[in-house]
C-alpha positions in Angstrom: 74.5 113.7 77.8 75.5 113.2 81.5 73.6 115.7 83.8 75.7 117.5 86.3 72.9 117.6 88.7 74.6 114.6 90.2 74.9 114.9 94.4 76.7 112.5 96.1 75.5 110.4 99.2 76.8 112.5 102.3 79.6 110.4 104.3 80.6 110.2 107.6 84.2 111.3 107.2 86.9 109.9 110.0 89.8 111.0 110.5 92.8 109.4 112.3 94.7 111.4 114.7 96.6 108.9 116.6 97.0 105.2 117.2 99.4 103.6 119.7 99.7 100.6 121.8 98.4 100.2 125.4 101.4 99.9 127.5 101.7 96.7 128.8 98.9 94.7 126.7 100.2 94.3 123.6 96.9 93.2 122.1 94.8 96.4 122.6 95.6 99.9 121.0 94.3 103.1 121.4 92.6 105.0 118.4 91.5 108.8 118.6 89.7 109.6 116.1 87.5 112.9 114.9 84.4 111.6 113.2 81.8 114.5 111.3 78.3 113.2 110.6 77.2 115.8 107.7 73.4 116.4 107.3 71.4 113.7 106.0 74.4 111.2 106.5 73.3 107.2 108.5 75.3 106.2 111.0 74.7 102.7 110.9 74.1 100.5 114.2 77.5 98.8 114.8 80.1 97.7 117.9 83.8 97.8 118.6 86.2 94.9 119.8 86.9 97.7 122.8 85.7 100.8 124.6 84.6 103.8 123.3 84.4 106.8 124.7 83.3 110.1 123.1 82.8 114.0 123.2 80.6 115.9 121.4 82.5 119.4 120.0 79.2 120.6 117.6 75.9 119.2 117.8 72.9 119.0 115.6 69.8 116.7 115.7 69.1 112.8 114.5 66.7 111.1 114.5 66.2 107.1 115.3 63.6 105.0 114.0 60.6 105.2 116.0 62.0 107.9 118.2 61.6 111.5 118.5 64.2 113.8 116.8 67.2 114.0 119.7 69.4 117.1 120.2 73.3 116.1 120.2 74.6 118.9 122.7 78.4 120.2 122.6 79.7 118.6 125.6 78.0 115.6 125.6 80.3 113.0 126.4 80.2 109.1 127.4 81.5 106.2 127.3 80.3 102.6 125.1 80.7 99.3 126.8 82.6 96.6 124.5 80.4 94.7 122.1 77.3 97.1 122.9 75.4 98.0 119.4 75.0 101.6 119.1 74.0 104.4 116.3 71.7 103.7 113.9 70.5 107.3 113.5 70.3 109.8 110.6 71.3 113.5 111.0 68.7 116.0 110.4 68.7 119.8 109.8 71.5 121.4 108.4 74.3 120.8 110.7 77.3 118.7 110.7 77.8 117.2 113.8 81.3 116.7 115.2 82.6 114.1 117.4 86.2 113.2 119.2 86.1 109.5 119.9 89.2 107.5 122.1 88.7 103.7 121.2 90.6 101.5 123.4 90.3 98.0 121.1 91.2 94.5 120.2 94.6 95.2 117.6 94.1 93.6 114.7 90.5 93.8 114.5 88.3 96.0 112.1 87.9 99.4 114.4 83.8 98.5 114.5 81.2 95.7 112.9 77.9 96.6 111.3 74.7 94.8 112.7 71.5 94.6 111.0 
């Protein structure tokens, strides 16, 4: 017998609200994207072919290795240079935290890269 106790990984979950070319450089387009980081989800450390920037619309806490929990605010915002590795954090506590991010990237290109 199969137990039903069975719980899932938790995910970060993306969803795709609009992609479109940059006017006038056909080889970057422009990805907006909502992203929810549920409790106990990773987000790995990774980097985009492009700029991101982002605003926090709920917050909750993560954690880093060898860092101190860290509040993510609502209202945070910012901006990631191309190419810079970022994330690498685990949510903690029991909310998810919810994030709009505008990626202006390389078309053609996965949206990011893992690094170890």
């Amino acid at each position: 017998m199969v137990s039903a106790d069975f719980n899932p990984a938790p995910a970060i979950k993306r969803t795709e609200l609009s992609r479109s070319p940059v006017t006038g450089l056909d080889h970057l387009e422009i990805v907006t994207q909502l992203v929810e980081f549920p409790p106990g989800v990773t987000s790995p450390r990774h980097y985009h072919h492009g700029e991101e920037t982002f605003y926090v619309l709920e917050g909750g806490m993560v954690l880093e290795p060898g860092r101190p929990p860290l509040e993510r605010f609502p209202g945070e915002h910012g901006v990631i240079p191309r190419g810079l590795h970022h994330s690498g954090y685990t949510v903690v506590g029991d909310q998810t935290i919810k994030v709009l991010s505008v990626y202006v990237v390389d078309k053609g290109k996965p949206l990011q890269e893992s690094v170890s």
